[in-house]
N, C-alpha and C positions, 0 to 999 in steps of 0.2 A: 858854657859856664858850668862848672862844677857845682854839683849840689851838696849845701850845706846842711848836717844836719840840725834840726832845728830852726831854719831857717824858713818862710815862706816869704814869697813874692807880693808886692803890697797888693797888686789886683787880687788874690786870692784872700787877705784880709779884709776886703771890703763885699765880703756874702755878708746879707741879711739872712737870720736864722731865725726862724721863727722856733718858740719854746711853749709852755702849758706851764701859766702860774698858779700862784695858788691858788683855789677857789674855783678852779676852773676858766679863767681867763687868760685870753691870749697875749703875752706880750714880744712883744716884737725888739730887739735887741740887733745893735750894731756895735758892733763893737769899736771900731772905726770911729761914728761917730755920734759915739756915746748917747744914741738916744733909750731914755725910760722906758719900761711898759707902758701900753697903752690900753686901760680899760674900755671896752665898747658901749662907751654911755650909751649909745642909740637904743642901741639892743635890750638895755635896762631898761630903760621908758616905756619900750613897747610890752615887755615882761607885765610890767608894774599897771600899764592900762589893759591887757588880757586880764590878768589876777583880778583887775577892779570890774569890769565887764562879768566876769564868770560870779562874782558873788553878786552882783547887781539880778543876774538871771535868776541864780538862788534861790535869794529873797522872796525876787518875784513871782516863782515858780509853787513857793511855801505858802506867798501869800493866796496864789491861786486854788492852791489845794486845800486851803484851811478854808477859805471862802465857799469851794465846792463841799468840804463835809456839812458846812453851817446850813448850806441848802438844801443840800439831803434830809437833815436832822429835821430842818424845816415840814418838808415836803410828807418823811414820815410822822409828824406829828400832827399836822393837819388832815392828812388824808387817812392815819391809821387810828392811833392815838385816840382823836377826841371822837371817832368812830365807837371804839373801843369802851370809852369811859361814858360817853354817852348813851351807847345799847343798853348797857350793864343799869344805870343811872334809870333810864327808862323804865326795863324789866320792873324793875326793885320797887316802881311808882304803880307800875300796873298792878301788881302781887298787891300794893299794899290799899289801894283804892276798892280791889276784889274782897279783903280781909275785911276792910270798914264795911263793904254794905254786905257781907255775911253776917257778921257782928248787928246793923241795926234791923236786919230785919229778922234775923234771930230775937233779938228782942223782943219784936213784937210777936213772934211767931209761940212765944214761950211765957207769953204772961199769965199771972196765976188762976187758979180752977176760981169761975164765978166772977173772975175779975173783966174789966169790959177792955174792950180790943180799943188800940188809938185811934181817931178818925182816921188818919192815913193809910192803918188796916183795916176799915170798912169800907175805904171808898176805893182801894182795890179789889175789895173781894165782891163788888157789885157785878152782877149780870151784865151782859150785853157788852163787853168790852174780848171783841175775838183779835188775833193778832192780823186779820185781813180786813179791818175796818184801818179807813184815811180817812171818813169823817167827821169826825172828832175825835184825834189826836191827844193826849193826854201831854198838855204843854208841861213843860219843863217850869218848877215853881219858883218865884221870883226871887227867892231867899239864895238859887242856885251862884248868882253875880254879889250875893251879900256876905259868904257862908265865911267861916273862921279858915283862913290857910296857909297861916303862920307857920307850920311847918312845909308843904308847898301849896301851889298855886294849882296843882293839876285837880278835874274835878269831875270827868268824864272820861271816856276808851273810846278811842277809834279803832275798827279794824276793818282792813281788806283781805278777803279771802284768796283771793288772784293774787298778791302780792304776796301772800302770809305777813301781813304788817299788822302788828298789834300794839297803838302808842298811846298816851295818856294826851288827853286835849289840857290843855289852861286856858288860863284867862288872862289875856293880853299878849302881843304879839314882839315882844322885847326879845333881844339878842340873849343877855346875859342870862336874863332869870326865866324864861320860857323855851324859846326856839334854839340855844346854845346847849340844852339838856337833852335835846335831843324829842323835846314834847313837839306837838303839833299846837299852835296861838290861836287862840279864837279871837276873830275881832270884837272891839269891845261894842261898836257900832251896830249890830248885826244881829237876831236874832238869835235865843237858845233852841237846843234841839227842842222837835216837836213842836215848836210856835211854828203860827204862821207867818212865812215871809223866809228870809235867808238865812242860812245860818251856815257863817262862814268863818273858815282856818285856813294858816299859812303854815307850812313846813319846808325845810329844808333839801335842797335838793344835792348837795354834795356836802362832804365834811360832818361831824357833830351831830352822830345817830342817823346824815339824810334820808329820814324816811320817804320823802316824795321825792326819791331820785327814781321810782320808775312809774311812775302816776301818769305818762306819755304810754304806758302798755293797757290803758284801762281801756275798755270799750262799753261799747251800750247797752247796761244791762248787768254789765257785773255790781256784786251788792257791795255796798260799805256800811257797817252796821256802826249805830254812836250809841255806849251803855251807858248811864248815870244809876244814879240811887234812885232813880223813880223810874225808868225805863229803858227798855233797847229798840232803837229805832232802827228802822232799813229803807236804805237810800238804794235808790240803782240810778247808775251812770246813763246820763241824757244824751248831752253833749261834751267836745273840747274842744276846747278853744289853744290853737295850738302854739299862738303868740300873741303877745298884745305890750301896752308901750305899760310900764309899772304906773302911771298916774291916770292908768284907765278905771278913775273910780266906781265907772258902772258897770263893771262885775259884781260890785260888795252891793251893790243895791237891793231893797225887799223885794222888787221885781228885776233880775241880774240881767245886766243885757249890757253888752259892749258897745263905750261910746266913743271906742277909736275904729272896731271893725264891728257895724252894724247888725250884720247877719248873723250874727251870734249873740245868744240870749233868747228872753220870752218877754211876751209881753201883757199877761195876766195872772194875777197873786195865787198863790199855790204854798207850796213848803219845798222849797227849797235848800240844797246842800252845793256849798259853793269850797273846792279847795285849789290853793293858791300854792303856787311855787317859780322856783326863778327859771330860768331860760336862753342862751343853752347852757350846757352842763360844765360847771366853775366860772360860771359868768354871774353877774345878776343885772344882764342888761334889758331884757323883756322878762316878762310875766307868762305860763304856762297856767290855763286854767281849766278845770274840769268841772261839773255841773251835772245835780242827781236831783231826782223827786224823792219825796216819802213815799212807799208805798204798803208799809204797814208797820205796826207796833205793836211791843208787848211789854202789858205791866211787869214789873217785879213782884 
């Protein structure tokens, strides 16, 4: 058969061609018999639930990371922060507790020619009171739990020389307004220094100034001095007590003695110094406690 030009054979009119529409989609064309492009829905669906999947992880990728700085921020404001504001807070209380009893007994020390000294400077400047006498103790005067402390509550110094810890005691054993300043809480239950019987405080053992974060390093013997405006007493370390359950109220006792683990404590009146902190370290699920005699004093 002769070939015509222009002419093709029908089988050669019937290739499917495949072409590229616009957009990127493939349509498929016969010419023959006239079918449309065909968009690949499928393939859209799946596009469309990727796209929704990938922003899903996103989100949740955002939300995780925003959740981890909140903890951090956390983490450093409790462990550095109220460390921080609470030392400083502390210091400022010490400094200022030293100023007031320089100040009153400067007074008395400076009263005028001929003029007579206050009882309080005569009956410290009497004989027979060395700083190696424990039998009579120059108690702590009752006015101490009455006194004005409208600006704080702090009303004594603690310190450990083995620690280098130097904190202001209060009065009462509150989170907010005593133990969260970074002070050490005297029970209100409890003996003042130099009376006889206990005379005991709680402090912190992580967070917010913890000064008895290392009161587990004390041993038998080393001193804890407590100064007021009428004296500086010296404790040495007895015993420890290295756990106990928090409702063992017979630590705080005027004769301290543990009424969860027996062996631990005394069992005849003395002057005792009792200090209390939590157990183990960022817990406060037991009680960690340490235990000192007087064993001498010195007026101001």
């Amino acid at each position: 058969m002769p070939r015509v030009r222009g002419f093709r054979p029908r089988a050669a009119r019937r290739i499917v061609r495949p072409c590229r529409a616009a957009g990127g989609a493939v349509r498929v064309r016969n010419r023959l018999l006239g079918i449309r492009p065909v968009r690949p829905v499928v393939h859209h669906r799946r596009l469309r639930r990727r796209a929704v999947r990938r922003r899903v992880l996103w989100a949740g990728g955002e939300l995780l990371v925003t959740v981890g700085v909140l903890v951090l921020l956390l983490v450093v404001h409790e462990t550095w922060w109220t460390n921080r504001q609470a030392r400083a807070g502390a210091q400022r209380q010490v400094a200022a507790l030293e100023r007031e009893w320089e100040g009153e007994w400067g007074t008395v020390v400076g009263h005028g020619a001929g003029g007579r000294a206050s009882p309080r400077a005569e009956k410290r400047g009497r004989p027979g009171r060395t700083p190696g006498s424990v039998a009579a103790p120059v108690p702590e005067p009752a006015s101490v739990g009455r006194r004005d402390r409208t600006a704080s509550p702090a009303y004594a110094v603690l310190s450990i020389p083995r620690l280098r810890l130097r904190v202001p005691v209060a009065e009462g054993t509150g989170r907010r307004d005593v133990l969260d300043k970074g002070y050490v809480g005297h029970y209100r239950a409890t003996q003042q220094p130099g009376q006889a019987g206990n005379f005991a405080v709680a402090g912190h053992r992580n967070t917010h100034g913890e000064p008895f974060r290392y009161v587990n390093r004390l041993r038998r013997g080393d001193e804890v001095r407590v100064e007021t405006a009428a004296a500086v007493y010296m404790y040495a370390v007895d015993q420890v007590l290295p756990q106990t359950s928090p409702r063992d109220s017979g630590v705080l006792a005027a004769v301290p003695r543990s009424a969860v683990r027996p062996g631990y404590g005394y069992t005849g009146p003395g002057y005792y110094l009792t200090l209390t902190t939590c157990t183990p370290e960022y817990t406060s699920r037991y009680r960690l406690v340490v235990w000192g005699k007087l064993v001498r004093m010195r007026p101001r």
